[in-house]
N, C-alpha and C positions, 0 to 999 in steps of 0.2 A: 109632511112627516119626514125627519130625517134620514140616511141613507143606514141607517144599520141594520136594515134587514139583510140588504144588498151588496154584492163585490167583496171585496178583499175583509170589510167590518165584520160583513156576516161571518168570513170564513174564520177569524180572528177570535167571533166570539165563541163558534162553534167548535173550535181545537182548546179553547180555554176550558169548555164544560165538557169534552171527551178527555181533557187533561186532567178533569178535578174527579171523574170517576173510575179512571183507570189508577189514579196514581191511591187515590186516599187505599185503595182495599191491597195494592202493592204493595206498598210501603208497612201497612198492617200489617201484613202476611209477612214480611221479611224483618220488623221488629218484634214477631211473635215468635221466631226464630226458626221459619217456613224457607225451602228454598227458593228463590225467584227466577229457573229457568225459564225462559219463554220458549215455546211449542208450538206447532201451527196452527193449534186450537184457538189457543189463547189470541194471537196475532192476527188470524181472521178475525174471532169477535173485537181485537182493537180495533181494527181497522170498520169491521163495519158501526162500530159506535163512534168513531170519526165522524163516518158517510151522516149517520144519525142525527148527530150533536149541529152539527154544519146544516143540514136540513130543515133541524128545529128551531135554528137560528133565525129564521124570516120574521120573525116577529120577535117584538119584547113579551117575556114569557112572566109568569105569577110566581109567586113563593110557593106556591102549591105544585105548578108543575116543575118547575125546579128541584124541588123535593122529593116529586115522585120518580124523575130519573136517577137521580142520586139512590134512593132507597131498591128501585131497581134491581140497578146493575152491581149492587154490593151481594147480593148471595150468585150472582151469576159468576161474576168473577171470585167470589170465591170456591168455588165448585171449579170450575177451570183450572183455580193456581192449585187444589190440593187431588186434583186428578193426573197430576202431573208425576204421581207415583212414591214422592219421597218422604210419603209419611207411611206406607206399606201399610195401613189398613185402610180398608173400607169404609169403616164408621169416622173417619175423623172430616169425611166432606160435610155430614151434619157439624153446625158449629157449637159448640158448648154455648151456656148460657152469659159467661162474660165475655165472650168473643160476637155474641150477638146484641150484647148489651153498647161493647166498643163500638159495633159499626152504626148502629144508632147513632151514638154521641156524636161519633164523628160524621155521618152524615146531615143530623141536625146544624154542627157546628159550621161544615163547609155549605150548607144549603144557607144557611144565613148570610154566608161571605159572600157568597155567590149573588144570592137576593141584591145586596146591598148592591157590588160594582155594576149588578145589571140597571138599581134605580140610578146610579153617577154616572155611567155609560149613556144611557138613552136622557139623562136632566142635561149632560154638558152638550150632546146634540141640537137638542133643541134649542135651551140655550143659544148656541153659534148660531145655528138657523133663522131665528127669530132676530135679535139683537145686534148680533154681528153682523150678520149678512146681509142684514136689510139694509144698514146706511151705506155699504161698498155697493150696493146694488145700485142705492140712488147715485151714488158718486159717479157709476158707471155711467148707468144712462142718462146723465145731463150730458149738457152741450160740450165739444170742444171748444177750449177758448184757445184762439189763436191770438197771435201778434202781427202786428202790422211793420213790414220791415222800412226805415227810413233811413234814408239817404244823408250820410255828412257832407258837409261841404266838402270835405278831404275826395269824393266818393265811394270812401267805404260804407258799407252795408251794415248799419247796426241797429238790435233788435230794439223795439221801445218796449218800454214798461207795458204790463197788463193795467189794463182799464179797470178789472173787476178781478176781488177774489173771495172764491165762494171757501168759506171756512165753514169745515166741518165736525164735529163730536164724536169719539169716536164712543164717549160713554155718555149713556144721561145722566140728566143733574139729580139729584140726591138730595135728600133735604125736603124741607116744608115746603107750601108752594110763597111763592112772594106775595107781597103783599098791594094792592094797588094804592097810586102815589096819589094824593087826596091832592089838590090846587088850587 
């Protein structure tokens, strides 16, 4: 299986999916005309849905659990951004029914995007893994060809031609298969 659970991929994919549910309920709250100070509250829980997201990354994950992070962390963070004081009441951390309707939409909408790069992330892996990698592999470990160095009359040292050379594909053939030659 490919490296994406692992190293710099994993962490790559895990800052992607703490980026896509901190920013969508952010941006919400500051197009709804919400202020977006940040507070130590809030900056702890980004930070531990970093640690989260990055964790959850060891594996290629489902549309369902992708989902169900995304669905998550939308009433947390917003309960965080509207306890920050600058809407002065109390009732406004409940969110009205089109503001719950919004975060729906939008977390269906980025749960799909999301879904999608995670299937083109882990197909172009394997992909390379399989395809690519195998014929460099072979190319690797066959033989060194060396050359035999020969001698001019002049006494200079010049190299002769290679005896063999191994040509290789770097794509397969495409197309029907051929047909055998009848004789």
């Amino acid at each position: 299986m490919p490296g994406l659970g692992r190293g710099r991929a994993r962490i790559a994919r895990g800052l992607v999916m703490s980026a896509a549910c901190l920013l969508l309920p952010t941006l919400a709250h500051a197009a709804a005309g919400g202020d977006v100070t940040t507070h130590p509250g809030f900056v702890a829980v980004a930070l531990l849905l970093c640690v989260a997201c990055v964790a959850l990354a060891d594996r290629r994950r489902s549309v369902a659990e992708i989902a169900a992070m995304l669905v998550f962390t939308q009433p947390v963070l917003h309960v965080l951004l509207t306890l920050d004081g600058h809407h002065g009441a109390p009732s406004s951390v409940v969110p009205s029914a089109g503001m719950a309707l919004a975060h729906a939409l939008s977390a269906a909408a980025l749960t799909v995007l999301l879904a999608g790069a995670e299937n083109v992330a882990w197909s172009l892996a394997t992909l390379s893994a399989t395809v690519l990698l195998t014929r460099v592999r072979r190319l690797l470990s066959g033989p060194v060809v060396t050359v035999p160095r020969v001698r001019a009359a002049d006494g200079d040292v010049d190299a002769a031609a290679p005896r063999s050379v191994l040509l290789v594909r770097s794509t397969p053939w495409r197309g029907p298969p051929a047909l055998p030659v009848l004789g």
